[in-house]
Backbone as CSV, one residue per row, in Angstrom:
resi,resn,N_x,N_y,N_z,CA_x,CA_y,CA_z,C_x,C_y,C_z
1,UNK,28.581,-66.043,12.408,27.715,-64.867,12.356,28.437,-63.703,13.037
2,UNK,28.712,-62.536,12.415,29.402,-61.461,12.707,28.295,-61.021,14.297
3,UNK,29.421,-60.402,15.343,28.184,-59.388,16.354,28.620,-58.373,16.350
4,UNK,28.182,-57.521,17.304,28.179,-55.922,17.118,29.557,-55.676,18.330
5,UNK,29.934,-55.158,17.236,31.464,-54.312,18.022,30.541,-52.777,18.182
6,UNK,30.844,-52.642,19.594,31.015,-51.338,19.936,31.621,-50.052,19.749
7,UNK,31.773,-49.221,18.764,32.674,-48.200,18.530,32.724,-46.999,19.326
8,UNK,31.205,-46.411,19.704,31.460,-45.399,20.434,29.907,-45.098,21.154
9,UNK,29.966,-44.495,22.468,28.845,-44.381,23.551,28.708,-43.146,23.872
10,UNK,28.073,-42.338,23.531,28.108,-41.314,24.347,26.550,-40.863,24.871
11,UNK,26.268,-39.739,25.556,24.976,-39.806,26.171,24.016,-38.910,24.903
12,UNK,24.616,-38.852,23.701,23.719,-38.531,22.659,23.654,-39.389,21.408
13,UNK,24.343,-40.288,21.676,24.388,-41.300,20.252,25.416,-42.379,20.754
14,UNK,25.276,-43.308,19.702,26.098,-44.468,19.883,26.725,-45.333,18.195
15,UNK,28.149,-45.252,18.259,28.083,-46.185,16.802,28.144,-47.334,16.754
16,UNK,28.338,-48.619,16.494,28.836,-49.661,16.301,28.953,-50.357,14.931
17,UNK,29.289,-51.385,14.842,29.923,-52.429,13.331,29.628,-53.498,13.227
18,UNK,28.549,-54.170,12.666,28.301,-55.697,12.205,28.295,-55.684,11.198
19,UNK,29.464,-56.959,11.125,29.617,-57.235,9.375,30.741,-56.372,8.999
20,UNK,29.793,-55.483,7.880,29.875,-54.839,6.671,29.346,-53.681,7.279
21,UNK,28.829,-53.261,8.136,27.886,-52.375,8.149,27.917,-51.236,9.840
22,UNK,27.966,-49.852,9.548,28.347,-48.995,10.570,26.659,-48.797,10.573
23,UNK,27.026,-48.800,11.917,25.425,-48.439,12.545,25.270,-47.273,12.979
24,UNK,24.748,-45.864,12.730,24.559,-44.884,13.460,23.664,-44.664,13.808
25,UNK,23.188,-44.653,15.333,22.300,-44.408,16.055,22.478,-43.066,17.058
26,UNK,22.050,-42.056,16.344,22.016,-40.487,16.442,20.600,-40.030,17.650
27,UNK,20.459,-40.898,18.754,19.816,-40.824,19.873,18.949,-39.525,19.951
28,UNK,19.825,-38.675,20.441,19.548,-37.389,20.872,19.974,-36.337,19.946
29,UNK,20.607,-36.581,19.540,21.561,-35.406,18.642,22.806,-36.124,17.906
30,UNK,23.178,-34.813,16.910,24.677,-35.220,16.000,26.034,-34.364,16.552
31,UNK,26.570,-34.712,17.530,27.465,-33.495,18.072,28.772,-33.476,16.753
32,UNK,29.596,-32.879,16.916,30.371,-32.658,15.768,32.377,-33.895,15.670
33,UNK,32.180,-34.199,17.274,32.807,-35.278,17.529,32.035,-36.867,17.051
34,UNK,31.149,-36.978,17.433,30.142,-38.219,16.850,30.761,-38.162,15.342
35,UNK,30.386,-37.079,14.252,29.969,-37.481,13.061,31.594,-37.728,12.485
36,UNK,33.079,-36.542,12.962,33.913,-37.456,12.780,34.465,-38.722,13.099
37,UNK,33.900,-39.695,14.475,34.193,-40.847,14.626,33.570,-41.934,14.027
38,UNK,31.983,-41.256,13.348,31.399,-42.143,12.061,32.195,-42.261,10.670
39,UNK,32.785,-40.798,10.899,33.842,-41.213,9.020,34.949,-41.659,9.528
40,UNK,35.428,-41.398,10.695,36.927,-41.948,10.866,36.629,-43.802,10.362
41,UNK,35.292,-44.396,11.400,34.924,-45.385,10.962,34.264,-46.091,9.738
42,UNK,33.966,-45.542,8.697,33.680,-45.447,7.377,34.995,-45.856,7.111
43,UNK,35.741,-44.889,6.974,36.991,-45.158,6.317,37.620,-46.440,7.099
44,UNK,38.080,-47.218,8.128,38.285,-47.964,8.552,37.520,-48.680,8.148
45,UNK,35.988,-49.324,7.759,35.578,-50.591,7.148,35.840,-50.548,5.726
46,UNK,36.167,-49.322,5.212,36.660,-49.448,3.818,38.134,-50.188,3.729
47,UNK,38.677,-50.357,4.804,39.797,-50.906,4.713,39.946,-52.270,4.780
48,UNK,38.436,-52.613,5.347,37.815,-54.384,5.673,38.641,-55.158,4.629
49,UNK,38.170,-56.868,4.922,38.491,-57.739,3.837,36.422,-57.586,3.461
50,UNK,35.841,-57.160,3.854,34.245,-57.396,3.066,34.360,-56.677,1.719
51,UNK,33.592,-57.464,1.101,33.740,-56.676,-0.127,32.677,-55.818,-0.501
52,UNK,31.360,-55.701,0.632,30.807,-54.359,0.321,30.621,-53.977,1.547
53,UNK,30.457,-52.699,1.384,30.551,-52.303,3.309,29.146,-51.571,2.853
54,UNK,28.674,-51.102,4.143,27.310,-49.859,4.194,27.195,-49.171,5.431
55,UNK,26.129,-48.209,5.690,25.998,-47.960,6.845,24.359,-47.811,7.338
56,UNK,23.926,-47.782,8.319,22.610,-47.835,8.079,22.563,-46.267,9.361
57,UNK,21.688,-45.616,9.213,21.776,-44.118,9.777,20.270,-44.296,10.755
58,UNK,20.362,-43.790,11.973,19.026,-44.013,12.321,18.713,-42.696,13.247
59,UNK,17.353,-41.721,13.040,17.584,-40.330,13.865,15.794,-40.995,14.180
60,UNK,16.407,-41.050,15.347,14.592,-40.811,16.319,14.146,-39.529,16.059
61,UNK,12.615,-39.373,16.350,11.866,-38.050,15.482,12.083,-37.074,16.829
62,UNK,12.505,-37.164,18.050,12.663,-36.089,18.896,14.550,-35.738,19.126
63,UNK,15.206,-36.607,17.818,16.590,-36.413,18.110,16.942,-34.714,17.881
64,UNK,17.742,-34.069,18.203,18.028,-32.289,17.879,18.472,-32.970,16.296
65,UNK,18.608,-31.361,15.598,19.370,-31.655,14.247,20.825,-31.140,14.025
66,UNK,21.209,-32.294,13.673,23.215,-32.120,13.314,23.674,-30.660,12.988
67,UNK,24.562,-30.197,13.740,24.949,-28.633,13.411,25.056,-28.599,11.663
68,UNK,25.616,-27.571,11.251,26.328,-27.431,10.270,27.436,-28.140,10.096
69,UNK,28.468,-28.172,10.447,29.501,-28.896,10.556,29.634,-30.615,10.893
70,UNK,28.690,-30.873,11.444,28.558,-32.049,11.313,27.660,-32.645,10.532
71,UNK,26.724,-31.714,9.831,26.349,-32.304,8.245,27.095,-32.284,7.048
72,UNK,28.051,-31.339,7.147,29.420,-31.209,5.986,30.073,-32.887,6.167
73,UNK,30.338,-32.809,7.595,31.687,-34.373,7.823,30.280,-35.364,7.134
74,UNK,29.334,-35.879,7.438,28.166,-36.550,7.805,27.962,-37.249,5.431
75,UNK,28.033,-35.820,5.075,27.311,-35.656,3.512,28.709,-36.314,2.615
76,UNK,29.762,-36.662,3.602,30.889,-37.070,3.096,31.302,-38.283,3.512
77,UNK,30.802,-39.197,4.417,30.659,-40.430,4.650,30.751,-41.722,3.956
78,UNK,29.316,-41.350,3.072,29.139,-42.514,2.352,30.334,-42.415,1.233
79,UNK,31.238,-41.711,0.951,32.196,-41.263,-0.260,33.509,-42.300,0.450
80,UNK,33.364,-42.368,2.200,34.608,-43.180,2.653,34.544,-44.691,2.622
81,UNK,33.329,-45.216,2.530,33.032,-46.227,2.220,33.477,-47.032,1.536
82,UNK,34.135,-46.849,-0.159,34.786,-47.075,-0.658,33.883,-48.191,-1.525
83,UNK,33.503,-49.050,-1.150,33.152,-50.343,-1.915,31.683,-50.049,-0.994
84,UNK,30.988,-48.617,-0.915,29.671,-49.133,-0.803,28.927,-49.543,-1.093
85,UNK,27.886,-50.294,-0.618,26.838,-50.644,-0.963,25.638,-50.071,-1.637
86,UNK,25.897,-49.213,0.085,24.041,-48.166,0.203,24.089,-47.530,1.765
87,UNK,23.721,-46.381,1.544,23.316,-45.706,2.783,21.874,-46.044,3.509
88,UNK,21.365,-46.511,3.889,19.883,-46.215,4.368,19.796,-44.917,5.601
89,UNK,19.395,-44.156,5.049,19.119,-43.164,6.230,17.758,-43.309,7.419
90,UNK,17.111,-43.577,8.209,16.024,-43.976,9.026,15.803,-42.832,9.578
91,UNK,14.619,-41.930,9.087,14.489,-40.845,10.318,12.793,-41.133,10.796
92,UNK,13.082,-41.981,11.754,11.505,-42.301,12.817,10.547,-41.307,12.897
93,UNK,9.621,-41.825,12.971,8.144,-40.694,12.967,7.608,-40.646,12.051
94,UNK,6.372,-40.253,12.297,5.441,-40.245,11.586,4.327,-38.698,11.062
95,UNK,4.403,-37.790,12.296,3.773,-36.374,12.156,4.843,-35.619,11.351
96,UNK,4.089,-34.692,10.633,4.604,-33.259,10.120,6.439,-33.557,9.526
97,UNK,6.385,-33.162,10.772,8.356,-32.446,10.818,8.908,-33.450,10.250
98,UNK,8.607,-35.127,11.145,9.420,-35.967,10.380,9.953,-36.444,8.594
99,UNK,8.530,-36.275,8.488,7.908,-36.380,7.135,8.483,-35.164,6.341
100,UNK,8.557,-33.790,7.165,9.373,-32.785,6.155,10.665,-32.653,6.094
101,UNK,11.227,-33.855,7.351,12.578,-33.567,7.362,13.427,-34.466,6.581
102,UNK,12.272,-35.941,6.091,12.672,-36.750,5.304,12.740,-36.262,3.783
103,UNK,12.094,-35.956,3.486,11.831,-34.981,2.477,13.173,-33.867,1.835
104,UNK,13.773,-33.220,2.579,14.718,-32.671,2.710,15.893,-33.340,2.575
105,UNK,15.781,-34.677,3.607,17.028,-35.304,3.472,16.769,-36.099,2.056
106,UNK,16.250,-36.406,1.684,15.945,-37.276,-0.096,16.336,-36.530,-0.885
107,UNK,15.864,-34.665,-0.684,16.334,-33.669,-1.664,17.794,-33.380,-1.930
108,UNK,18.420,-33.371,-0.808,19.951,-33.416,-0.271,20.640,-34.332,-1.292
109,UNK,20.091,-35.662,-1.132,20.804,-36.628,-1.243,20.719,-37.155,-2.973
110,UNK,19.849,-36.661,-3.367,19.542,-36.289,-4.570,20.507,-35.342,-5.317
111,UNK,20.524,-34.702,-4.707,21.633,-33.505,-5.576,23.324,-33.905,-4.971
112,UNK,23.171,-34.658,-3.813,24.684,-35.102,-3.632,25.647,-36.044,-4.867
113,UNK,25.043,-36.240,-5.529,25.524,-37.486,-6.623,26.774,-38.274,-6.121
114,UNK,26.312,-38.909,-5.275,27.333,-39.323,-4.271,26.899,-40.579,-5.173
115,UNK,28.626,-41.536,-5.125,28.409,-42.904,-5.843,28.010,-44.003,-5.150
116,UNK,27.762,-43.268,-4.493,27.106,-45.095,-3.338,25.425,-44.396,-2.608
117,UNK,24.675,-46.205,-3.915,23.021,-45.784,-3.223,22.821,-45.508,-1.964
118,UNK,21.704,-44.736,-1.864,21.078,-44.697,-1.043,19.496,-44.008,-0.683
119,UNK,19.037,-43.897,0.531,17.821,-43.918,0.300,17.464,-43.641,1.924
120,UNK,16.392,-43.102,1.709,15.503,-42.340,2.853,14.104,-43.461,2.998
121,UNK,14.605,-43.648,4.556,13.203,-44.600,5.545,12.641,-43.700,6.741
122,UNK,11.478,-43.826,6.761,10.331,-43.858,8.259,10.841,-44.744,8.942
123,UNK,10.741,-45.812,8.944,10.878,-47.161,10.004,12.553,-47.543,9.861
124,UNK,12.753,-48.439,10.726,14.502,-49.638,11.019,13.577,-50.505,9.793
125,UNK,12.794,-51.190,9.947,12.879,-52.378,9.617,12.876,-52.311,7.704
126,UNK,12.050,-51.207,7.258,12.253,-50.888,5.563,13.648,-50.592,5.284
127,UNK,14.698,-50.018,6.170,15.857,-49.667,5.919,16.551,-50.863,5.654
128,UNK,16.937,-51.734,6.881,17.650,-53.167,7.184,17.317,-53.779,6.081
129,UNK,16.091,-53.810,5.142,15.918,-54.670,4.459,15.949,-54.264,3.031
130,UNK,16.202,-53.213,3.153,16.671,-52.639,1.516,18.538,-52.858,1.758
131,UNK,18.825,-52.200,3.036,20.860,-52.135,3.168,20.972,-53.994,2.911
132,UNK,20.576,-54.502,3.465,20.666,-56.142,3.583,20.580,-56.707,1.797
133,UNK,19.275,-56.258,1.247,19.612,-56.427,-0.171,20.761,-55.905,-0.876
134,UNK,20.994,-54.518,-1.164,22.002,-54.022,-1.287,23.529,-55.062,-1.512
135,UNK,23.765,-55.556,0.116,25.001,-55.930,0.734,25.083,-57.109,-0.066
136,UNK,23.757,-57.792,-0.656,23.493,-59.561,-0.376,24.025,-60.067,0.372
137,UNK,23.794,-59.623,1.761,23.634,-60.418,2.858,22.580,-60.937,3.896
138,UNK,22.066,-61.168,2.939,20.108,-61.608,3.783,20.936,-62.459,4.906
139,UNK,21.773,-63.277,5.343,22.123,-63.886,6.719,22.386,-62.958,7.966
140,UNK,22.828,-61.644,7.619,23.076,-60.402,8.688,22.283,-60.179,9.399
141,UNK,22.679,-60.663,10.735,21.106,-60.181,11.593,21.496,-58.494,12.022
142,UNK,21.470,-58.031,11.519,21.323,-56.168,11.652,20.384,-55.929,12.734
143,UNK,18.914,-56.388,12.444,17.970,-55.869,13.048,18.531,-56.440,14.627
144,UNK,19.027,-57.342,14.836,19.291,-57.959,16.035,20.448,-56.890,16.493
145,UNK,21.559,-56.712,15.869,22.368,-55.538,16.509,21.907,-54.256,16.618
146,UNK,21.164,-53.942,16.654,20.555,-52.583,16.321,19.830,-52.381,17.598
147,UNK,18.913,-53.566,17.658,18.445,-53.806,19.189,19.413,-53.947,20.046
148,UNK,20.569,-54.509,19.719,21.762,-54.784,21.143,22.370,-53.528,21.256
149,UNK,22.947,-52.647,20.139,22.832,-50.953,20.547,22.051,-49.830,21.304
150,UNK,20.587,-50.328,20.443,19.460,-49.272,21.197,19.567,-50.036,23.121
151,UNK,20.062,-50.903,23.216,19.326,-51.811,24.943,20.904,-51.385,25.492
152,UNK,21.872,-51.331,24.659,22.834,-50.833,25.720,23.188,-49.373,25.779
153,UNK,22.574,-48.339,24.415,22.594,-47.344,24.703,21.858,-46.869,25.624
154,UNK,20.430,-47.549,25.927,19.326,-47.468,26.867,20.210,-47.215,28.504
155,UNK,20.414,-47.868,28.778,21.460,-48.738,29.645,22.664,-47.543,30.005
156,UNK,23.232,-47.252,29.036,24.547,-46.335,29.959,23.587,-44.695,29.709
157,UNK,22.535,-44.416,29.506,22.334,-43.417,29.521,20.928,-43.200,30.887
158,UNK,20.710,-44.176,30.988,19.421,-44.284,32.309,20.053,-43.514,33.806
159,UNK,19.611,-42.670,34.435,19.784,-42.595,35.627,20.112,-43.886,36.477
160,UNK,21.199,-43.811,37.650,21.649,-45.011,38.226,20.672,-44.548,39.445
């Protein structure tokens, strides 16, 4: 069973890699260093022996929103992938904004005609389980790394 490699920590996000699959967990914000060390890493699992890679995207509903420039690097991602799968994008929440910001991102992604599916979630757990179909890898515990990200991003970002 693949575990979660750590790629990168910072006090606004965190990436990591199980499997097939780049995890972005966009905490607080998308700074413009983050979103190139997500494609630098895109392109590096495209280089995997897996034969489908993905990424699963996750923005809490009080995260800031990605500059400009790091939605340009960001809208070009799933293109490094190479043998993707599927994007799942996750933007949490449930009031107003979230709901209009999902909305937006579906519209985006719609007109991106980018060759690798993908698709806009409310919740982790509708995402994991559409990217997991996708991959056919129903054995991937995702949801389990995802939690070992969110508990150690928890963790280096807590007051000591």
């Amino acid at each position: 069973m693949p575990t979660l490699r750590i790629v990168e920590m910072s006090s606004e996000y965190a990436l990591g890699v199980v499997g097939p699959v780049l995890i972005q967990l966009w905490e607080r914000g998308t700074p413009d260093e983050g979103a190139r060390r997500a494609c630098e890493e895109a392109e590096s699992l495209a280089r995997s022996p897996h034969p489908r890679t993905g990424s699963l995207i996750i923005v809490p509903e009080d995260a800031a929103l990605p500059s400009p420039d790091a939605r340009k690097l960001l809208s070009e991602l799933p293109g490094k992938l190479d043998r993707g799968a599927g994007v799942a994008l996750v933007r949490e929440g449930t009031g107003f904004r979230s709901a209009a910001v999902r909305a937006v991102m579906t519209g985006i992604m719609m007109l991106a005609r980018d060759p690798v599916p993908h698709e806009v979630f409310s919740g982790t757990g509708p995402g994991i389980e559409w990217l997991l179909r996708r991959l056919q890898s129903p054995t991937l515990d995702l949801a389990g790394a995802v939690d070992e990200l969110r508990r150690d991003f928890a963790i280096r970002v807590s007051p000591q």
